[in-house]
C-alpha positions in Angstrom: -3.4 18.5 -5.4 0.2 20.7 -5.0 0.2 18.6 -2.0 0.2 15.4 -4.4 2.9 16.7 -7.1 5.1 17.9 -4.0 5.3 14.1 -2.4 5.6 12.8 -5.8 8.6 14.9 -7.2 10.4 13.9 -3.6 10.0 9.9 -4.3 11.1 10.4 -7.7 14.0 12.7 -6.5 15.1 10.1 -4.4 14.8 7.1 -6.5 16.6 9.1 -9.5 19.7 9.6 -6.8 19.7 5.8 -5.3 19.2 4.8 -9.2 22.4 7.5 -10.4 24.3 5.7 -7.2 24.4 2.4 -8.6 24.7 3.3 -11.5 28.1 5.0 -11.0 29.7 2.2 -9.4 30.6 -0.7 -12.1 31.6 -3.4 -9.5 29.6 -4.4 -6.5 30.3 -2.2 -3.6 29.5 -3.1 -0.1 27.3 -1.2 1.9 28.2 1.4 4.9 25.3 1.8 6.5 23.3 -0.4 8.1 19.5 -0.4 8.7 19.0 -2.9 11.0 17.1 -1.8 14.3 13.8 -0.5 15.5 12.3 3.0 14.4 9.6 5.2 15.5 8.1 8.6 13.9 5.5 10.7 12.3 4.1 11.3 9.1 1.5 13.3 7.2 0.3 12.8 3.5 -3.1 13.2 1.5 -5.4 10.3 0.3 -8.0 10.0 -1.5 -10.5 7.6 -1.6 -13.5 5.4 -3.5 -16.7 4.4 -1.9 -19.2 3.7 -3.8 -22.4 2.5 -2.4 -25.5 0.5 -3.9 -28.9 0.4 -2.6 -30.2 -3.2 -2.6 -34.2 -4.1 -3.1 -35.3 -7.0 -1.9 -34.0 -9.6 -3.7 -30.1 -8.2 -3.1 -29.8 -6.5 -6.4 -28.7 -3.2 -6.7 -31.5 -0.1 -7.9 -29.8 3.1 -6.8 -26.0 3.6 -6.4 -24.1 6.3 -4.8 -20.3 7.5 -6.2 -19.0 9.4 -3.4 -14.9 9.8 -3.4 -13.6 11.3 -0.2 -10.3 13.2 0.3 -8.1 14.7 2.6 -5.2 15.2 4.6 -3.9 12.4 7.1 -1.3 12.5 9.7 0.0 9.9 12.4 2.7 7.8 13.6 4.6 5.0 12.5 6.6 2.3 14.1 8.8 -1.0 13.2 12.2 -2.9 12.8 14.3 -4.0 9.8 17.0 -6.6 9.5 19.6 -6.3 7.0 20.9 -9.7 5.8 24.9 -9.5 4.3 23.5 -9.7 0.8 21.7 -6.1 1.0 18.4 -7.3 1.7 16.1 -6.0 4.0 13.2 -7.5 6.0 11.1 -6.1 8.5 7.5 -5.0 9.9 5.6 -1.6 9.9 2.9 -0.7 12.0 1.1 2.9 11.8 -1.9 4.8 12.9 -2.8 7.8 11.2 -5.6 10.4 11.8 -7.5 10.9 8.8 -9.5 14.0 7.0 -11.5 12.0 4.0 -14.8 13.7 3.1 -17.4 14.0 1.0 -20.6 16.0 1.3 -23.2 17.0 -1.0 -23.2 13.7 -2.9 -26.0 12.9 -4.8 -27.0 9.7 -5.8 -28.7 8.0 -9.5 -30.9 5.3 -10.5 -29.2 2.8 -11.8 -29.1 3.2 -15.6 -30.2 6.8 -15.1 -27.4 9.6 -15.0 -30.1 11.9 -13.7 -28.9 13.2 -10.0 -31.1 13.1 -7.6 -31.3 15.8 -5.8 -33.6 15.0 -3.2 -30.8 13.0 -0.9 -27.5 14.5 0.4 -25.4 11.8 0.5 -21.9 12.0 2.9 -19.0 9.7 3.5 -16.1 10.0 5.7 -12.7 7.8 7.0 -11.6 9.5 10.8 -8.7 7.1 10.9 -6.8 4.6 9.3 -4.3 2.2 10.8 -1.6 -0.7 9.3 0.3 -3.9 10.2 2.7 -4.6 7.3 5.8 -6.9 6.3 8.4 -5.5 4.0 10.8 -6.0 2.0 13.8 -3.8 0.2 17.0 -3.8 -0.8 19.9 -1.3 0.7 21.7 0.6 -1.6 24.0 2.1 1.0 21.8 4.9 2.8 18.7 4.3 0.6 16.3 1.9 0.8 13.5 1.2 -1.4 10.9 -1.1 -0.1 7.4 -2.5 -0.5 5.1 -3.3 2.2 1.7 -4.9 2.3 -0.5 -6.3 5.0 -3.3 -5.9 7.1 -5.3 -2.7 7.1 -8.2 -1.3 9.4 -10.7 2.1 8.9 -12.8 3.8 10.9 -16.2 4.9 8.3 -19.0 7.0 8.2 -21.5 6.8 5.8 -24.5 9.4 6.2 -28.1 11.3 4.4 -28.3 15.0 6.0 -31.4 16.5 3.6 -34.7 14.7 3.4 -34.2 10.9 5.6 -31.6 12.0 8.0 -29.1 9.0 9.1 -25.4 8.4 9.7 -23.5 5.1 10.7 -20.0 4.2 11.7 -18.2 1.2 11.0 -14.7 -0.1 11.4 -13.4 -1.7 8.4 -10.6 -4.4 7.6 -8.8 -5.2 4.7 -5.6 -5.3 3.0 -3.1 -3.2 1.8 0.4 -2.5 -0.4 2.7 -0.5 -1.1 6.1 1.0 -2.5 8.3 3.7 -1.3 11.9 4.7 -0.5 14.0 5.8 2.3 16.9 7.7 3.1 19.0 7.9 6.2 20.2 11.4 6.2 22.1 10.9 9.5 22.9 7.2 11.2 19.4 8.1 13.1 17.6 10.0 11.3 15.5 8.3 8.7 12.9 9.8 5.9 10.3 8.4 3.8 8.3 8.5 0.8 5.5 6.4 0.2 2.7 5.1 -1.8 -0.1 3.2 -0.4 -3.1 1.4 -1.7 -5.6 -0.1 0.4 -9.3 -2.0 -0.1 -11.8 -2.8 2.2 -13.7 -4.8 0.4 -17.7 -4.9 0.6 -20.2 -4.0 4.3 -23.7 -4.3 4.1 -24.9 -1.9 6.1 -28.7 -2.0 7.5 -29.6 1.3 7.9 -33.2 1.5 8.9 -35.6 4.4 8.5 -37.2 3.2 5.7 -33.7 2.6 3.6 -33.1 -0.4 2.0 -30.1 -2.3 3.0 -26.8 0.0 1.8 -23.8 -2.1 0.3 -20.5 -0.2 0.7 -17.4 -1.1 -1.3 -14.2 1.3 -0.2 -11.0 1.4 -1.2 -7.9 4.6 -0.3 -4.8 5.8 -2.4 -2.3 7.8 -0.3 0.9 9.6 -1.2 2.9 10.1 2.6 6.2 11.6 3.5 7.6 10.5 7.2 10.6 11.0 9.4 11.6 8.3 12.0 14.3 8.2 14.7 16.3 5.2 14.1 17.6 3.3 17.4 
């Protein structure tokens, strides 16, 4: 959680500066620094995550559900380009791939319209990685540049019973995500970051076998990251 506050004073640092900069300035004043060019660096955040499964009888309606909410600490690489147009505005694309710690064991499941646990099942989910492909957009305000991104996002999942009907299955999932965050070129190549990310994966059916009924996952992932990139 310190982890969470931490990332979150920095963006609002940050944004209070870039905000105070234009503020101070009562005529448009052209910008010194440029961000056009390609980038490349590492990151590291925390992110936190819903996946809630329901167990479906045999008609496809749900019977038993699982809550399980796994959370971690993440760290990877990132990648992209940005063009600066002469009116401040800046477009480019963000790729990233990012090793993931997201876990939950020990969850136990409920009947639906029971809030009884059951204790009988140990439930487990977990995200090993996480990777991005993302257009963005922001505006310069001379060596800060706040931004938001969406696209296309991928996960690596495991979903998993330890205790009484032992199984565990793996899954690569798509889906989208979006963003918001700011940087802030402390040199002419050296570039930092705050960010905010949301991303969903939607809804897998997965067949698990064993005797389990068919197990629809829904998962989605907040993350707070902070990153530093080499600017070319």
């Amino acid at each position: 959680m310190r982890f969470i506050f931490q990332t979150a004073a920095i963006l609002g640092l940050l944004t209070t500066s870039a905000l105070a900069t234009e503020a101070g300035s009562q005529l448009p004043v052209a910008s010194t620094y440029n961000w056009s060019g390609a980038y490349v660096g590492a990151q590291a955040g925390y992110g936190w995550g819903k996946d809630d499964w329901t167990f479906l009888s045999f008609d496809n309606t749900g019977y038993y559900e699982v809550p399980a909410k796994p959370a971690g600490v993440l760290g990877g690489i990132y990648g992209g380009y940005n063009y600066q147009f002469d009116n401040g505005v800046v477009l480019g694309a963000d790729a990233d791939f990012t090793f993931a710690g997201l876990k939950k064991d020990g969850v136990r499941g409920h009947y639906i319209g029971s809030s009884i646990p059951d204790t009988f099942f140990s439930y487990g989910s977990k995200v090993d990685w996480t990777a991005a492909l993302r257009g963005k957009v922001g505006y310069s305000v001379d060596r800060f540049l706040p931004y938001f991104a969406g696209g296309l996002a991928v996960a690596r999942q495991n979903v998993n019973e330890t205790q009484s009907l032992p199984f565990s299955h793996d899954a690569t999932r798509t889906g989208w995500t979006l963003g918001l965050g700011l940087e802030y070129a402390a040199t002419d190549n050296l570039v930092v970051r705050a960010e905010y990310r949301y991303s969903d994966f939607g809804k897998k059916l997965f067949q698990v076998g064993g005797g389990w009924s068919p197990l629809e996952d829904r998962l989605s992932i907040n993350d707070l990251r902070i990153g530093a990139a080499y600017k070319f």
